[in-house]
N, C-alpha and C positions, 0 to 999 in steps of 0.2 A: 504494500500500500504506500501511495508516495505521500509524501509530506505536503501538506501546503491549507493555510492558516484556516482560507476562508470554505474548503470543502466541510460537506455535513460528513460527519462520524455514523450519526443515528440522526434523527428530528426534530431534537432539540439540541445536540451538544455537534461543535466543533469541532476540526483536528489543531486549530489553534487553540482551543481551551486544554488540551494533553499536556500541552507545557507554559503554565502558569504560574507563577506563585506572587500571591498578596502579602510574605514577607520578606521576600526579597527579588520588587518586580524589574528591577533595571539587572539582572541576570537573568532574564527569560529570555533574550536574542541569542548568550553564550549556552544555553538549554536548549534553544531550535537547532542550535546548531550542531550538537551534540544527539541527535534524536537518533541517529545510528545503534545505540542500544536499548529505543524502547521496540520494545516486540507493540506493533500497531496491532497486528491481530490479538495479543491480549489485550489491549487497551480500546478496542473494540470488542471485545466479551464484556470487561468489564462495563461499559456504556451499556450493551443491551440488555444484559443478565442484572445489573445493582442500578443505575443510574437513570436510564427511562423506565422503569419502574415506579423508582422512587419520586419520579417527574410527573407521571398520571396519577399517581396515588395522593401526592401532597403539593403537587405545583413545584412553581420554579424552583434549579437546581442551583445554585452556584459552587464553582468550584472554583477552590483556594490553593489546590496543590493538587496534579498530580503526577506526571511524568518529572523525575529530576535527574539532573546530569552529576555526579559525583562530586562537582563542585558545589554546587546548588543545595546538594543533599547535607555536605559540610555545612554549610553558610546556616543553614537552617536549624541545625543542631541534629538533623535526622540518625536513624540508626543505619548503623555499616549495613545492615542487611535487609532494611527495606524494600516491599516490594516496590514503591515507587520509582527505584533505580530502572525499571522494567517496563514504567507503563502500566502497572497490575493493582497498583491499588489510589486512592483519591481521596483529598482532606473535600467536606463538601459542608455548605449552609445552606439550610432550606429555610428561609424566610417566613413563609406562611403557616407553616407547622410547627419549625423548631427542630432543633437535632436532638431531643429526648422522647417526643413521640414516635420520632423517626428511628429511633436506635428502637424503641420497644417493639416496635411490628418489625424489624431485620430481625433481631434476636431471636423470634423465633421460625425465621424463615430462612434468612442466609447463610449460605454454607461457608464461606471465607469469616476473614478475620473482621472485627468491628472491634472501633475503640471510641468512647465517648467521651469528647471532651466538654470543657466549659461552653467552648463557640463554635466548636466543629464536630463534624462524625468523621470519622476515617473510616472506609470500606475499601477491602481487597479481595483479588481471586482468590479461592480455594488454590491450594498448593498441597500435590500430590503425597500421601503418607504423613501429612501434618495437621495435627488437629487444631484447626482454628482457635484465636480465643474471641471471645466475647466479655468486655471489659468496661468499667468505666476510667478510664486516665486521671490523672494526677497533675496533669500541664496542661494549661490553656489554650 
């Protein structure tokens, strides 16, 4: 799948909203350009399977973070092992609902990992032989 900002992903999300980030956004141009290792076909699972679900279900999605470049993933305080290094997983705010209603109906439906924070949910793909966790965070 080739990269380019303004094609749809799915119906509501972008292939330029895969690499975003709201805290450190003037490194998103050295993230496009590094997109070489996000797998776009997981980052298209992710969109159809967690993210336009959670779009018809509760309305607008925004996303905060989801594909990062190893630099990006530093800058931000991420973990070395991140599915976000990938494309596989996505920080998101849902506006109209909240990310606590939102984590409660994934909880018991998503098979990947969720983590709930103060301002954000984080949802990723199921990863093979690994049991997801289901969490509330501890950082903002």
């Amino acid at each position: 799948m080739k990269f380019d900002i303004d094609t749809d992903l799915t119906p509501h999300f972008k292939m330029g909203e895969v690499c975003v980030s709201q805290t450190k956004p003037g490194m998103v141009g050295q993230c496009r350009e590094d997109m070489k290792r996000c797998d776009m076909n997981r980052a298209y699972l992710l969109a159809v399977m967690g993210l336009e679900p959670i779009r018809e279900r509760f309305g607008l999605v925004l996303v905060t973070s989801w594909y990062r470049s190893k630099e990006l993933n530093a800058a931000v305080g991420g973990s070395a092992t991140t599915q976000h290094l990938y494309g596989e997983a996505a920080d998101i705010v849902v506006p109209d609902a909240g990310v606590l209603a939102v984590y409660k109906y994934l909880d018991k439906v998503w098979p990947g990992e969720l983590i709930l924070y103060s301002k954000h949910l984080h949802i990723a793909l199921p990863r093979w032989g690994v049991k997801p966790d289901h969490m509330i965070g501890t950082y903002s």
